[in-house]
N, C-alpha and C positions, 0 to 999 in steps of 0.2 A: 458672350456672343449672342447678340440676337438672329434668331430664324426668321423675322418679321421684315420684311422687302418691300412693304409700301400693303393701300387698302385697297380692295376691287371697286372703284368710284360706282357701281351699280349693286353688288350686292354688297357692302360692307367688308365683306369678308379678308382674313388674312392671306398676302400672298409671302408664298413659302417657296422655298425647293425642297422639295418633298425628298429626294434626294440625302440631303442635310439633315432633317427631321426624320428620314426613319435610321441613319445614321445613328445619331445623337437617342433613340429608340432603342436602338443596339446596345449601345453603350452603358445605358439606365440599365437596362434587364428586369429584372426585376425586384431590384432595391424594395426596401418595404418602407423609407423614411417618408414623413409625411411629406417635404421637398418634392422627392423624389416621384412619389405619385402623383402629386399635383402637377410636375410636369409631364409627367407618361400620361394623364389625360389629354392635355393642350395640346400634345405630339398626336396621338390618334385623334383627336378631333380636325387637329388642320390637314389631315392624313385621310380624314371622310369614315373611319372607320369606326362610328357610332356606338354602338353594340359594345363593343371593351372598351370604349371612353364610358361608356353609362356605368360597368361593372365595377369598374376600377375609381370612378367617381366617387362613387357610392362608397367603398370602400376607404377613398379618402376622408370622405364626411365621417366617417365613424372614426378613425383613424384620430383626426383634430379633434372631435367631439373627446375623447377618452385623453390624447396625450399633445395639445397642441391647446394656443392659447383664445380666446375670443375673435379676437383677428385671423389667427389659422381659419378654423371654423368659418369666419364670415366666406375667405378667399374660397377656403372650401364647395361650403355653400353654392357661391358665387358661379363658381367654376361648373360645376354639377348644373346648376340651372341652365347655363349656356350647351352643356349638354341635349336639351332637354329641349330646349329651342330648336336644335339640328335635329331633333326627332320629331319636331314640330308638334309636340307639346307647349302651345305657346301659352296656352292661361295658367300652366304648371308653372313654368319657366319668368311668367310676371309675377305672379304672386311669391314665389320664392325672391323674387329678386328686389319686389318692394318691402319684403320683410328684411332683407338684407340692408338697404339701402336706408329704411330708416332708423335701423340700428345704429348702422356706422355714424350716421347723421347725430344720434339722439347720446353716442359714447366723444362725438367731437373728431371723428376719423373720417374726415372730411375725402382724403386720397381713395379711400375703400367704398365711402359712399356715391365719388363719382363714378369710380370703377362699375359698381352696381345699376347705377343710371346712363350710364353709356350699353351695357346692355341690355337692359331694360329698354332703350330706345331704339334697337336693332330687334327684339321683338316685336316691338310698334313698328316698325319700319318693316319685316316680313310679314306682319298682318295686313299691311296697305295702310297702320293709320299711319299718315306722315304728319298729322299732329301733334299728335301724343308721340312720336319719337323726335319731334324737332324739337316737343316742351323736352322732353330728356336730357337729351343733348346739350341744350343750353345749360339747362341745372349743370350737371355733368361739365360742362366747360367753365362754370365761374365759381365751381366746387375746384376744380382742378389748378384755375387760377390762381386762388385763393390758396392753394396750398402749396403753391409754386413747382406746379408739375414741369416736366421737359418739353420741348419744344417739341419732342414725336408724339407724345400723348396730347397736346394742345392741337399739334397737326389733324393726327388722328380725328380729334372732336371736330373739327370746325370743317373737316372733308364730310364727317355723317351729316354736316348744318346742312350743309351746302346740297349734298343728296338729297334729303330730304325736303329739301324747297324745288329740286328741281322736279323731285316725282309727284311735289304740289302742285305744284303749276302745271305738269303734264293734264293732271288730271282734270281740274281746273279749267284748260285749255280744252279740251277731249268735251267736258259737259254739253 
């Protein structure tokens, strides 16, 4: 079951029923499997509630790091940094995620590496540079192509294009 509803065409972000997600919140408890916390982060972060998404993050990194494979780790990783963004830690949250991103690139895990450059691009894109997240993006979308992503994650990518060119132009326009 996805909790994912579509993107907020102005902030990026996941729209959810919150509803459903602290549901599903419920349900996890507090599992210890790396699974399991990897999703109890995603749930309080689309939930706003930062603070135990950071804890519990972190606790997943180490989690992977000890019993979970290079990939676990990366997603780990990955996940944590998008934490870290919502705390607006943004040079945190790029630099972890370009170290992410060309791992997965450099191991041939081309889905993980786009995953990393799409949010790596929504840090560019909360910073204001809509450069440097539309370069992402793109990456991100012919990394995704290329490894024959689904038609919602293809979605997904080419709505941040699109945002991002429009808050180009706004600015652009505004000059």
């Amino acid at each position: 079951m996805s909790y994912i509803h579509g993107y907020d065409p102005d902030t990026l972000r996941e729209i959810t029923d919150s509803r459903e997600c602290q549901e599903r919140l419920d349900e996890i408890g507090s599992q210890r499997s790396l699974h399991a916390l990897l999703e109890r982060v995603w749930l309080l972060k689309v939930l706003d509630r930062f603070d135990e998404a950071l804890a519990i993050s972190e606790q997943s990194v180490r989690v992977a790091r000890m019993a979970g494979t290079r990939r676990d780790l990366l997603r780990a990783r990955i996940l944590h940094a998008t934490i870290m963004q919502c705390r607006g830690a943004y040079a945190a949250a790029e630099q972890e995620l370009t170290m992410c991103a060309e791992e997965a690139e450099g191991q041939g895990w081309a889905s993980i590496a786009a995953f990393a450059l799409q949010h790596r691009g929504k840090v560019h894109y909360d910073e204001g540079d809509y450069e440097g997240a539309r370069r992402d993006f793109k990456q991100a979308l012919f990394l995704r192509q290329n490894a024959g992503a689904t038609d919602a994650q293809l979605e997904s990518t080419l709505l941040a294009i699109d945002a991002a060119d429009r808050r180009r132009t706004r600015e652009v326009v505004a000059s």
